[in-house]
N, C-alpha and C positions, 0 to 999 in steps of 0.2 A: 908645168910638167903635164905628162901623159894623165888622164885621171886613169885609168887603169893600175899606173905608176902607182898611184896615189892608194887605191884601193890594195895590191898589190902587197904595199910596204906597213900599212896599216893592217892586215893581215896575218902578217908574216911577224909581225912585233907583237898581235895578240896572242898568238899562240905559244911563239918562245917567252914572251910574260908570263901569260896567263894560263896556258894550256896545261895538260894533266900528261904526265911519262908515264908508258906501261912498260917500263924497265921493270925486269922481274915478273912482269907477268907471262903467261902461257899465252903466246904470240904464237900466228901458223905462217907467216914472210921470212924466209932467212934470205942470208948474204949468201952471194956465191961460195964462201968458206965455211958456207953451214950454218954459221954464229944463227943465235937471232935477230932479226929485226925491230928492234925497240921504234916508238915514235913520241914525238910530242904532239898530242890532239884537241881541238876545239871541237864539242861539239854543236851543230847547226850554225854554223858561217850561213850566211845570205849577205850577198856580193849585188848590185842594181848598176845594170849601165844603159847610159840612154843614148842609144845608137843613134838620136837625131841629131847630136851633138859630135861625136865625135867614135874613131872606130877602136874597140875597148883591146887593142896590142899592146904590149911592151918594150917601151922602149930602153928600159935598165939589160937585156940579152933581145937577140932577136929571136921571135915564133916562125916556123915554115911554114907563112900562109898555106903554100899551094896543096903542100903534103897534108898541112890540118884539114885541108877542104877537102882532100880525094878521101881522107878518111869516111870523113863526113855521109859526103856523097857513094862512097862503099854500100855504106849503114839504110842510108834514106833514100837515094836514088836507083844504086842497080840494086840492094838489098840481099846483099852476098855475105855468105859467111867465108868465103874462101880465099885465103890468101892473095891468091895469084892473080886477084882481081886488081890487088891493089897495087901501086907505085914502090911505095915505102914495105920496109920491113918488119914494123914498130910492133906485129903480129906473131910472127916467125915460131916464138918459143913456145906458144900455145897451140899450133897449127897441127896436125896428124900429118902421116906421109903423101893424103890426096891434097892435104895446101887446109884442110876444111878444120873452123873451130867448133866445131859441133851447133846445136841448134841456139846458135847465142846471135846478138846484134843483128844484123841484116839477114837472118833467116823467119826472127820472128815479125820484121817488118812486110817480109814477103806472104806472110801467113793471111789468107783471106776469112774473112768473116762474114755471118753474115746479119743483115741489118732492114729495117724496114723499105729502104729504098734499093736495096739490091747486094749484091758481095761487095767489097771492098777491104783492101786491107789497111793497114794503119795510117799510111801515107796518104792514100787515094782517098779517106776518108777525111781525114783532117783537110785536101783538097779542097774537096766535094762540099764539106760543111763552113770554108772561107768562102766559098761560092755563093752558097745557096741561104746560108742561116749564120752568119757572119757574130751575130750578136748572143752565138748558144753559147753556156758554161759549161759544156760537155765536149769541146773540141781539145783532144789529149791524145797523146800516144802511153803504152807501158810494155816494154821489154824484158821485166823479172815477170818470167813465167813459171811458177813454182813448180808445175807437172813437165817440164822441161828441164830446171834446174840440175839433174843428173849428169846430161847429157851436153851440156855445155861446157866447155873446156876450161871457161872462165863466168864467173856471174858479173854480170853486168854493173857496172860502176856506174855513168851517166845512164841511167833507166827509162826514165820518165820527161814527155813535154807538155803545157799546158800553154792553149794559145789563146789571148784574150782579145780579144778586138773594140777599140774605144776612135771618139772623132776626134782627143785631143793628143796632140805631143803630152810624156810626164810634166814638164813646164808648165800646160795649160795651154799652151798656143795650138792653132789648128794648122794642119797644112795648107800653104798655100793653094794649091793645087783641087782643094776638099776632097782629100783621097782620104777614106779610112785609117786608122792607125793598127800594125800589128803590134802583140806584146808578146813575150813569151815567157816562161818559169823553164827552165831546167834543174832537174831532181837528182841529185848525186849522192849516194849509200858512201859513197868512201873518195876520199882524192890524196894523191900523191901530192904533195903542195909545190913541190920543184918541180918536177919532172914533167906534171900537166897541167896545172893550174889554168896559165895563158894560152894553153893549147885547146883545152878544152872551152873555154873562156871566149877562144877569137874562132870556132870551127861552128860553136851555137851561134854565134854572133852572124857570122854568114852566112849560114840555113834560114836564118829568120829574114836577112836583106832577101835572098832569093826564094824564100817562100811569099813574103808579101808583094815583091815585083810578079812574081806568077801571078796572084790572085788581086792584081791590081790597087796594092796598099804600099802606105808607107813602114818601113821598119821607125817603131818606138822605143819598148822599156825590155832589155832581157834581164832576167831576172836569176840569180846562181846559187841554189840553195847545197850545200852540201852537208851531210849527218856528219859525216867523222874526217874534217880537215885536218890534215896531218903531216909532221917533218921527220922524214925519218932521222935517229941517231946521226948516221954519217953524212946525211946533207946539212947538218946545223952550220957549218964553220962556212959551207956552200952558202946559204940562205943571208947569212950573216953579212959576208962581201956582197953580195949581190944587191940586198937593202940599203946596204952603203953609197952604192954609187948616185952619180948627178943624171938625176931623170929630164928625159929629152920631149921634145912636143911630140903631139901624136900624128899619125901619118892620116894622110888623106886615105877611105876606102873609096875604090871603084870597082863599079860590078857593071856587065857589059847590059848594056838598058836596050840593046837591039831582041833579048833574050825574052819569053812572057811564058813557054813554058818549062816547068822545074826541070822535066823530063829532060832538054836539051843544054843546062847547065853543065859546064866542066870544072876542073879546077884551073883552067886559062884563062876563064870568063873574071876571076878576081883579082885586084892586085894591093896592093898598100903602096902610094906613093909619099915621094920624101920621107922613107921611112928607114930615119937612122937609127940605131941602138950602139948599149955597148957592147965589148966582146963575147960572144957566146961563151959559156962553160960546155966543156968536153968531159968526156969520160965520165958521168954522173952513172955512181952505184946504183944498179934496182936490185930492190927487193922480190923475190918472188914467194 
């Protein structure tokens, strides 16, 4: 099976086991009917997949590569807060009448600072320092900006990246090649466990393939830590069939290798071959 599969359902079985219900409790998510949003939560999941191996999709439903990457690249490459930038509509309900979600994701990416070797903002710096100083412990991004927190339409779910740079695969093995190895942590306050688990899962997984093909590295170990992993009430019976099913191999990733700076990556540039799954789920409840 898919290891992701793997991690996936392993996950999903610890929290409907183990996990803690805030039924009754003063919850701020309702249903479109008002109700509240109860969940079943684990808290601190950390999820490990090692992109030298294999590309960490799902193959129990399929993920929208293309649409997870244009997010992605919303966020990290053009560094828009604004709707209209984007493909998909997965924003829409948060949006004001200009398309803009306030000073959240891709605005504070675009936010420059500055630093002993010049301005830079979050992106250009993390860059800058795979470049130059490959081996620092200080190569991160952080998007909960608390003196912004007002003004953002939504607080930031995935927040935080932390990039490490080592000579070996997790395995121990070196690359062929003796290209450096990327790692990366991604830092999640809260996750919807249906609705983005694999989305957010397979969209870090692809920034890090095209951020270390930019900065002439191989992608290694991404790394998924999330505080409050969660099912809502009405996806249980969802989450339940979906675990159940016969998980399928993983697909092959390709990322276009004619490509070396981030800046000219698309979301065309990726693709997931022989990538079968089972039936998508439709109509899945959010909570907001």
């Amino acid at each position: 099976m898919s290891y992701a599969d793997h991690v996936f359902i392993d996950m999903c079985k610890d929290i409907l086991e183990n996990g803690t219900s805030t039924e009754g409790e003063k919850v701020r998510p309702k249903w479109e009917d008002g109700t509240s949003a109860y969940t079943i939560k684990k808290f601190g999941v950390v999820n490990r997949y090692d992109l030298s191996k294999e590309f960490p999709a799902l193959t129990l439903r399929r993920t929208a590569i293309k649409s997870a990457t244009d997010e992605v690249l919303w966020i990290w490459q053009q560094k828009s807060n604004n709707i209209n930038d984007l493909h998909s509509h997965i924003w829409d309900e948060w949006a004001d009448e200009s398309g803009s979600i306030g000073k959240a994701y891709g605005y504070q990416m675009s936010v420059k600072h500055q630093y002993k070797e010049g301005m830079f903002d979050q992106v250009d710096r993390v860059l800058f320092d795979l470049k130059n100083n490959p081996y620092s412990r200080r190569i991160m991004t952080n998007i909960y900006v608390h003196q912004d927190l007002s003004e953002m339409h939504l607080y930031p779910c995935a927040y935080s990246m932390t990039f490490n740079v080592t000579t070996k695969y997790p395995d121990g093995s070196m690359p062929e090649d003796g290209k450096l190895v990327l790692n990366a942590i991604l830092n999640q306050r809260s996750q919807d466990v249906l609705a983005a688990n694999n989305w957010n899962v397979c969209q870090y997984a692809v920034l890090l393939h095209m951020i270390a093909q930019s900065v002439g590295m191989k992608a290694g170990e991404f790394v998924h830590v999330i505080a409050d992993a969660h099912i809502y009430d009405r996806h249980v019976p969802l989450i339940e069939e979906l675990i159940s099913r016969e998980p399928l191999p993983a697909p092959e990733f390709w990322l276009n290798p004619e490509i070396t700076d981030f800046y000219q990556f698309t979301r065309d540039d990726v693709k997931l071959i022989n990538y079968e799954t089972g039936p998508q789920i439709t109509n899945i409840p959010i909570a907001v």
